[in-house]
VONULO-63135 format. One line per 3 residues: their letters; for each residue x, y, z of N, C-alpha, C, O. Coordinates in pm, 1 decimal. Layout:
N
A = X Y Z X Y Z X Y Z X Y Z | ...
! end
This chain:
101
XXX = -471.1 -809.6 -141.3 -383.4 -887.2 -57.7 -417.4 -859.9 86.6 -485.3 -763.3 121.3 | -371.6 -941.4 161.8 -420.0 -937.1 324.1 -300.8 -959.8 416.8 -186.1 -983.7 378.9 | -346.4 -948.4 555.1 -249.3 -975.6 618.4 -325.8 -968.2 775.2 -406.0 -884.4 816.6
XXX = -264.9 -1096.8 848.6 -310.2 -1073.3 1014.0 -186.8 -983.7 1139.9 -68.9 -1018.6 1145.3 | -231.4 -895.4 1209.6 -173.2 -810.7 1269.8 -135.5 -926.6 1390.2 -226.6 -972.2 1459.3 | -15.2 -963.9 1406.6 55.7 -1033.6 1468.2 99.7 -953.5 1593.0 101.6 -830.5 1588.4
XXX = 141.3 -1033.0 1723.6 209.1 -935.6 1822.8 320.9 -858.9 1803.9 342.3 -751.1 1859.3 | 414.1 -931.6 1701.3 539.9 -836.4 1668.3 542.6 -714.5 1634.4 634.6 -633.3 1643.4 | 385.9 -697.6 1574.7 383.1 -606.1 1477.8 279.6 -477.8 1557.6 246.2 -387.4 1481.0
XXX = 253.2 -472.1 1634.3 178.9 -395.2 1752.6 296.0 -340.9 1831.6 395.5 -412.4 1844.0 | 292.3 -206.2 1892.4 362.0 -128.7 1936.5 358.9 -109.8 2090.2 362.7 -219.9 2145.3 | 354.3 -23.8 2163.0 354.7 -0.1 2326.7 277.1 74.7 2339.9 322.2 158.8 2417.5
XXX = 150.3 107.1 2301.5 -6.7 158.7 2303.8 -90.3 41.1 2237.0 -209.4 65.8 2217.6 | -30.0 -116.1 2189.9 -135.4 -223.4 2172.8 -233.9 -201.4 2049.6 -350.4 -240.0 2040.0 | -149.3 -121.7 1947.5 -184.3 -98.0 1810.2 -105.3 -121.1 1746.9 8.6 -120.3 1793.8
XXX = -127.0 -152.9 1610.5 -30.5 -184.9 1496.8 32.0 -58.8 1481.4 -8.1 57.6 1476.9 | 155.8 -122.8 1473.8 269.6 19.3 1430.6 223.4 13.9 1300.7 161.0 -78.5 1248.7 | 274.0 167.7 1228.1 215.4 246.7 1131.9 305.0 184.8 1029.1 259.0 149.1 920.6
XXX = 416.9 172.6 1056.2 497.0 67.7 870.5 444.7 -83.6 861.3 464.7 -154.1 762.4 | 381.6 -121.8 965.3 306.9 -265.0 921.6 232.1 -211.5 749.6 261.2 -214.0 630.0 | 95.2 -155.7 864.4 -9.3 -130.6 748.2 84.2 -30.0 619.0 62.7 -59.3 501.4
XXX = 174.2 73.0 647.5 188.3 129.2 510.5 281.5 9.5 437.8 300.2 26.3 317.3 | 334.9 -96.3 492.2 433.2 -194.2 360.7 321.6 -256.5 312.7 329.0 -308.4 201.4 | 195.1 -263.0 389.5 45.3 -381.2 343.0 46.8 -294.8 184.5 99.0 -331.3 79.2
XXX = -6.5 -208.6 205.3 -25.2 -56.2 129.6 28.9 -63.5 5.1 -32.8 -88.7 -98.4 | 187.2 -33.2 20.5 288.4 -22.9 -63.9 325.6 -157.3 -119.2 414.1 -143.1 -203.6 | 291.9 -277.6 -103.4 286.8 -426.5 -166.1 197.0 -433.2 -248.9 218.5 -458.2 -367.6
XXX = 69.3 -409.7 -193.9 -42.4 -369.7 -309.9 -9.9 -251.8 -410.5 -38.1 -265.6 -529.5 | 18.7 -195.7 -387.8 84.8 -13.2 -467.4 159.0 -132.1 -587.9 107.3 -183.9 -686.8 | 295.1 -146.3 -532.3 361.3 -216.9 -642.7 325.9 -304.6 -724.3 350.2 -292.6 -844.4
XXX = 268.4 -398.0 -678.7 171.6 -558.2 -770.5 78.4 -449.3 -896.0 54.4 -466.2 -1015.5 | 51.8 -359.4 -818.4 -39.0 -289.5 -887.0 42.7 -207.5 -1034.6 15.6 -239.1 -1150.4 | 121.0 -124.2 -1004.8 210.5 -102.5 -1120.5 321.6 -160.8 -1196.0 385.5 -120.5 -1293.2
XXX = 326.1 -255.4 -1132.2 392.6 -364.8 -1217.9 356.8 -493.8 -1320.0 412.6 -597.7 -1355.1 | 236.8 -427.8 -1344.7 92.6 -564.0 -1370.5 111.6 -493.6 -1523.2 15.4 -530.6 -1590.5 | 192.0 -413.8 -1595.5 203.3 -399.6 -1714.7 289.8 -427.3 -1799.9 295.6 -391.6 -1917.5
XXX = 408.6 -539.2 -1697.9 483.1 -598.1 -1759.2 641.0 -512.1 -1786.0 739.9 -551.6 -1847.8 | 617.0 -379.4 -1711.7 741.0 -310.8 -1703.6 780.8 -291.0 -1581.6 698.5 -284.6 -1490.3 | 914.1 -278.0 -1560.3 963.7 -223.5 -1390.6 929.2 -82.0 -1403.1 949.5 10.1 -1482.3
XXX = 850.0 -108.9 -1258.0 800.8 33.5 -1217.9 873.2 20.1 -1073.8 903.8 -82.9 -1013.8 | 889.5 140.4 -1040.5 931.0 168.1 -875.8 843.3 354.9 -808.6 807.4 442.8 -887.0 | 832.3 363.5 -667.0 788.1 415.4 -627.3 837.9 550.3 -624.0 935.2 574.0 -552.5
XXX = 774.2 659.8 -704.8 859.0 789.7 -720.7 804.5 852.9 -582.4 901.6 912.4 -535.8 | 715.6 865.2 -511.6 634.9 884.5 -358.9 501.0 840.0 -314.9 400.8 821.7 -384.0 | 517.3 825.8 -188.7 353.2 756.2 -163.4 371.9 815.0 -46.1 481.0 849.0 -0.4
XXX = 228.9 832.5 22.3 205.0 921.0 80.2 74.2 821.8 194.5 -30.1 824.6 129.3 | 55.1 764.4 293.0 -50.4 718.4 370.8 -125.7 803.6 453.1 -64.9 893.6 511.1 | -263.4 790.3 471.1 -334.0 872.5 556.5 -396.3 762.3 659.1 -477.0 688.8 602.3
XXX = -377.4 734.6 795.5 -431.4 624.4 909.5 -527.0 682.4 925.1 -530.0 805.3 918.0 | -645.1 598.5 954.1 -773.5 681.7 979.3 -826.3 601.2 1130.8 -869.5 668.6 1224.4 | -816.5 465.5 1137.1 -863.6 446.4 1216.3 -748.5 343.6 1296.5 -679.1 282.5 1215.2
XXX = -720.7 317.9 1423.0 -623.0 211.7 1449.7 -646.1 77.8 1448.4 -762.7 51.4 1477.4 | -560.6 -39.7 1419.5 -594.1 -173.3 1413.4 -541.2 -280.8 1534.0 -440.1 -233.4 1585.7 | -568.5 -375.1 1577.7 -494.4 -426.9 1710.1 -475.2 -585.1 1638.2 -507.8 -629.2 1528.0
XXX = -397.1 -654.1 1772.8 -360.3 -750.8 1743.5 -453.6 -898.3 1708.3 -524.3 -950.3 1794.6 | -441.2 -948.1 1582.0 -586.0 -1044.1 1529.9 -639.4 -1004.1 1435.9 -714.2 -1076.0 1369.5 | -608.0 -847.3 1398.9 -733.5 -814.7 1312.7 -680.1 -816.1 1196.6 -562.8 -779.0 1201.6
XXX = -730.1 -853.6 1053.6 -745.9 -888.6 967.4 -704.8 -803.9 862.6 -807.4 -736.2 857.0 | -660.6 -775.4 809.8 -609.3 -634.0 711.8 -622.5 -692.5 569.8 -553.1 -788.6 536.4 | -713.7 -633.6 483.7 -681.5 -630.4 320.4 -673.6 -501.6 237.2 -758.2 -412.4 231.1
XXX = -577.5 -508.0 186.1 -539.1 -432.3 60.8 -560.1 -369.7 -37.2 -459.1 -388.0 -105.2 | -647.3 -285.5 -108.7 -682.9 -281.1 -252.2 -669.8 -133.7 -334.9 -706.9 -16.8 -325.0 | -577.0 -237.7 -439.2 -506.0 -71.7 -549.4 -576.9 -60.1 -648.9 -601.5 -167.2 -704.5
XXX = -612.6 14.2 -686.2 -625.5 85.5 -819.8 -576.7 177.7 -876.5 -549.2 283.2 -819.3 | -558.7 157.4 -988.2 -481.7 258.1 -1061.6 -567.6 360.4 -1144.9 -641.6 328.6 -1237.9 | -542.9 511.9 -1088.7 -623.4 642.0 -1135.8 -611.3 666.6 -1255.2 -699.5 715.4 -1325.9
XXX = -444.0 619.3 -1307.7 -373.2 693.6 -1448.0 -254.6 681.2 -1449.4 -173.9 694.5 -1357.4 | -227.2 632.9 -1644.2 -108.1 632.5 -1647.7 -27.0 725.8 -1733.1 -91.2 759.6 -1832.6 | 92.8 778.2 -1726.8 73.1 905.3 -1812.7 262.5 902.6 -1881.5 356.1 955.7 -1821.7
XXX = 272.9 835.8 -2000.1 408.9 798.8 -2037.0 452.8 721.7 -1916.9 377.2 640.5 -1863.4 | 592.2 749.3 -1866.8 635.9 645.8 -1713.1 558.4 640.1 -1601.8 558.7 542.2 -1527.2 | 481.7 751.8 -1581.8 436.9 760.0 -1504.7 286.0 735.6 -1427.2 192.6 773.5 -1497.8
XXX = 245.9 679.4 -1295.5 136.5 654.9 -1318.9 85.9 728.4 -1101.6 140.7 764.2 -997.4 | -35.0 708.8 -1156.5 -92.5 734.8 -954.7 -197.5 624.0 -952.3 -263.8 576.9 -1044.7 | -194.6 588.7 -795.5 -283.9 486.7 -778.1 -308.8 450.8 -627.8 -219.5 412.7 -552.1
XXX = -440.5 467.3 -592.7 -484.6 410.1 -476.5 -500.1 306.3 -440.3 -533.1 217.0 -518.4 | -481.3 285.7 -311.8 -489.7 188.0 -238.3 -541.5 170.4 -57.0 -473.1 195.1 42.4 | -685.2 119.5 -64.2 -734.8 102.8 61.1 -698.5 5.2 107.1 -675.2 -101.1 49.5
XXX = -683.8 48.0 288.9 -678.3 -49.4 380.4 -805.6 -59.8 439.8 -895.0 24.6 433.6 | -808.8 -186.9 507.8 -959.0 -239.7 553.7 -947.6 -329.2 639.2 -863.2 -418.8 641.5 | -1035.3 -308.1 715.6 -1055.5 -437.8 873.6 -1192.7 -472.2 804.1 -1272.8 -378.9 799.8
XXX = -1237.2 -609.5 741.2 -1357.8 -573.9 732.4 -1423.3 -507.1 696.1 -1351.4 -433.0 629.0 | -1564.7 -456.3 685.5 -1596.8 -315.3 629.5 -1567.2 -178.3 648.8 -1640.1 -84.1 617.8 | -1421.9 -171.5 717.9 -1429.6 -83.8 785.2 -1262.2 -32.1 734.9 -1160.4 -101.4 735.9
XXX = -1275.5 94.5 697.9 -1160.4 150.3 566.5 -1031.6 201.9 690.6 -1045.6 320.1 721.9 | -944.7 149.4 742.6 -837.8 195.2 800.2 -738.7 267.7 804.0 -675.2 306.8 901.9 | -717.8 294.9 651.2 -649.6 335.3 595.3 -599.4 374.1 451.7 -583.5 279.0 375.3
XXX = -567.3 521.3 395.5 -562.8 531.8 259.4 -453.6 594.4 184.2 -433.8 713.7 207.1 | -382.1 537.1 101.7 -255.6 552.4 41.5 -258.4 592.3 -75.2 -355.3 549.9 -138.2 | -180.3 667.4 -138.0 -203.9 666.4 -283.3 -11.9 684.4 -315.2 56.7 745.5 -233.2
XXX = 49.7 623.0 -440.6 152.8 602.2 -502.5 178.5 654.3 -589.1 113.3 605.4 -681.3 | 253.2 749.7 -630.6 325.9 776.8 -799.3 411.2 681.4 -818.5 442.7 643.1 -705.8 | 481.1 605.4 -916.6 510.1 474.8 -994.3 589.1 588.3 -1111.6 552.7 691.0 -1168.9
XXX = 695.6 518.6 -1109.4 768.5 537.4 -1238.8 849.3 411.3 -1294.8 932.8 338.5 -1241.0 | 789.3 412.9 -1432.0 855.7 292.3 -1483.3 1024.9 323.6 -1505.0 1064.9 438.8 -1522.1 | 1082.2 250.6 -1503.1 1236.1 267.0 -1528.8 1236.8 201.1 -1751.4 1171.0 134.3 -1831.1
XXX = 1391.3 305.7 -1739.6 1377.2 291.9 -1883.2 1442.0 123.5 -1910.5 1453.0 36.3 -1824.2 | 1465.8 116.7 -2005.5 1496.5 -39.1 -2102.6 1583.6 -13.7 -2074.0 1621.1 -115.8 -2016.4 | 1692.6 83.6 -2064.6 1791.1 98.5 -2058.5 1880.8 105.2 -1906.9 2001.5 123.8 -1891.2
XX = 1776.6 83.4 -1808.1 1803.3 84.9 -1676.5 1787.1 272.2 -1609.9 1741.9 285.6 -1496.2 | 1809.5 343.6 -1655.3 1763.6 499.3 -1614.7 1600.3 567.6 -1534.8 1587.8 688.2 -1513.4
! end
């Protein structure tokens, strides 16, 4: 998934504020553990910014999932300008029971 860094979304140093790119992150995170047909929700995720992004630039998304282990699962997800890796997240996912718990 992608997304263009809009002026709203740039801060008072003329970089993207840091919950832009981690909701980019965490949208991909979720699509990603929820692709098994059960409600999953985010038990923690954790982002590492590596490089900063400005206003125009181009942002895509991409999760993978490391493992799933009974409810539980981990899974990465890069951010990217282009060839160029911006940012890296990774998610624990817990499915919720049938029973809502």
């Amino acid at each position: 998934m992608g997304m263009t860094i809009t002026e709203f979304m740039t801060n008072g140093y003329d970089i993207t504020h840091g919950g832009f790119v981690f909701a980019l992150a965490d949208t991909a995170f979720a699509l990603a553990c929820n692709g098994h047909g059960e409600t999953a929700v985010a038990a923690a995720a954790r982002i590492d910014f590596l490089v900063p992004t400005k206003l125009g630039d181009e942002l895509t998304a991409e999760a993978v999932e490391r493992v799933r282990c009974g409810r539980s699962g981990i899974y990465d997800v890069t951010v990217r300008r282009g060839d160029d890796i911006v940012a890296e997240f990774r998610g624990n996912s817990r499915q919720l029971s049938r029973t809502g718990g």
